[in-house]
C-alpha positions, 0 to 999 in steps of 0.5 A: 036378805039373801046373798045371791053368789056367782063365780065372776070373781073366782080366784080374786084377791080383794083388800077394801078398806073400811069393810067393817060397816056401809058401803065397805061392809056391802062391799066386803059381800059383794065381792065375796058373793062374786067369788073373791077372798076379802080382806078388809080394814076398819079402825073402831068397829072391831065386833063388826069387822068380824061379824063380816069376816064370818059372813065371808067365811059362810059363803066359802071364802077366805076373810081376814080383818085388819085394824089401820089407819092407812094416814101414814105410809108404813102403815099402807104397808103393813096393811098390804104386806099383813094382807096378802100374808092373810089371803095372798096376793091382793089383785083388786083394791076398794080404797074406800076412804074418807070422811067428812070430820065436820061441816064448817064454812070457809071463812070460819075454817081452821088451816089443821082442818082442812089439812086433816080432811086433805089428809083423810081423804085424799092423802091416805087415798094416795098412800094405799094405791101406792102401796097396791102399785109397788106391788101391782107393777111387777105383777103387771095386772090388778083393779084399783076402785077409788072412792070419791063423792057427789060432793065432788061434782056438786061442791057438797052441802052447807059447811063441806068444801074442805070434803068436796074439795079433797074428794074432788082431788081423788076423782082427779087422782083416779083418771090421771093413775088410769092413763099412768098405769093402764099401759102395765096391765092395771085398771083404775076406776072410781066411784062417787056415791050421792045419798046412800043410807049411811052412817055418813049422814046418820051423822051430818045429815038431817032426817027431813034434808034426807027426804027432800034430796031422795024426793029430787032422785027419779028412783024417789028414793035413798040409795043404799050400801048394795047399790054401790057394791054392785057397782064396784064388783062390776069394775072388779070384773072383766066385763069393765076391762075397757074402762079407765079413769071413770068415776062412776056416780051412783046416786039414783039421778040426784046430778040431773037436777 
């Protein structure tokens, strides 16, 4: 498919995390696509991480890719410091972090499970924007875009509290970082995806579950990585400059039901 390019974003300096693969690699495009130089993270998907850089490179931007897990804060700032050494200075952060680890009922659930899924989702989510802030606040300007879940709103599928629960805290973390920094000139937003063509369900989901949930969506479809990149480059732009602490869902309709 065709990129389709435009200069909203010219100038900007975007760091997404997770940008080798899904929504972060769509991500990682888009915003390239609108004008921004890309720096992105990934842990295991190496060959991937570079396919996109190159990707970024044809369209004429900057790209870089960074190995991390963001879990600890030396390492949330070694990912900035590495960053903006790469592109310069990061004005726009995707914190798009996450994960499900594995479905398990409460009442069967491990204390070191739900305090890994705590850590992962929520805690790493914490350690990037502070890492983003420290450097965002003397500067007085910047864009962070969280990324949260349907699941937060809904409580998620069989064997996911400990994912909702801990994607629930991130759209909570978002809207109250809004009203803490929106006085210094930063703006900070979320997103909460519902069904989106993933490796995320490829994993946990099932083929036939799939179908049923995009056969409830008005649209009667999956939703796929691009629909929530155009969402996230929209709140990178200007054009979002009077929103704060939104979380956006992107899921087709799915919550109407």
């Amino acid at each position: 498919m065709e990129t389709k390019q435009s200069t909203e974003l010219q100038g900007k300096k975007a760091l997404v995390m997770g940008g080798a693969s899904g929504i972060g690699k769509a991500t990682s495009l888009a915003l390239a696509a609108a004008g921004a130089d890309v720096v992105l993270t990934y842990w295991s998907s190496a060959e991937e991480a570079e396919q996109v850089v190159a990707q970024i490179r044809s369209l004429g931007r900057q790209a870089h890719a960074i190995r991390a897990d963001v879990a600890d804060a030396d390492v949330a700032e070694q990912v900035f410091a590495q960053a903006e050494s790469a592109i310069g200075e990061i004005d726009t952060l995707f914190a798009n972090i996450g994960g499900l680890i594995q479905r398990c009922r409460v009442v069967d659930m491990p204390l070191s499970l739900w305090n890994e899924s705590m850590n992962l989702n929520l805690t790493s989510t914490f350690l990037i924007c502070q890492a983003a802030l420290k450097r965002m606040e003397p500067r007085k300007r910047g864009t962070i875009v969280t990324m949260s879940s349907l699941a937060a709103f809904d409580g998620g599928g069989p064997g996911s509290a400990h994912y909702a629960s801990s994607k629930a805290a991130v759209a909570t973390f978002t809207r109250a970082l809004a009203k803490e920094v929106g006085p210094l000139g930063i703006h900070v937003n979320g997103v909460a995806p519902g069904l989106i063509a993933t490796r995320f369900h490829d994993t946990f989901n099932t083929p036939a579950n799939r179908a049923a949930i995009a056969d409830r969506t008005p649209a009667k479809r999956e939703g796929q990585p691009a629909d929530v990149a155009n969402v996230v480059v929209f709140l990178a732009s200007d054009r979002a400059a009077f929103l704060a602490g939104e979380i956006i869902q992107v899921n087709g309709g799915l919550a109407l039901y």
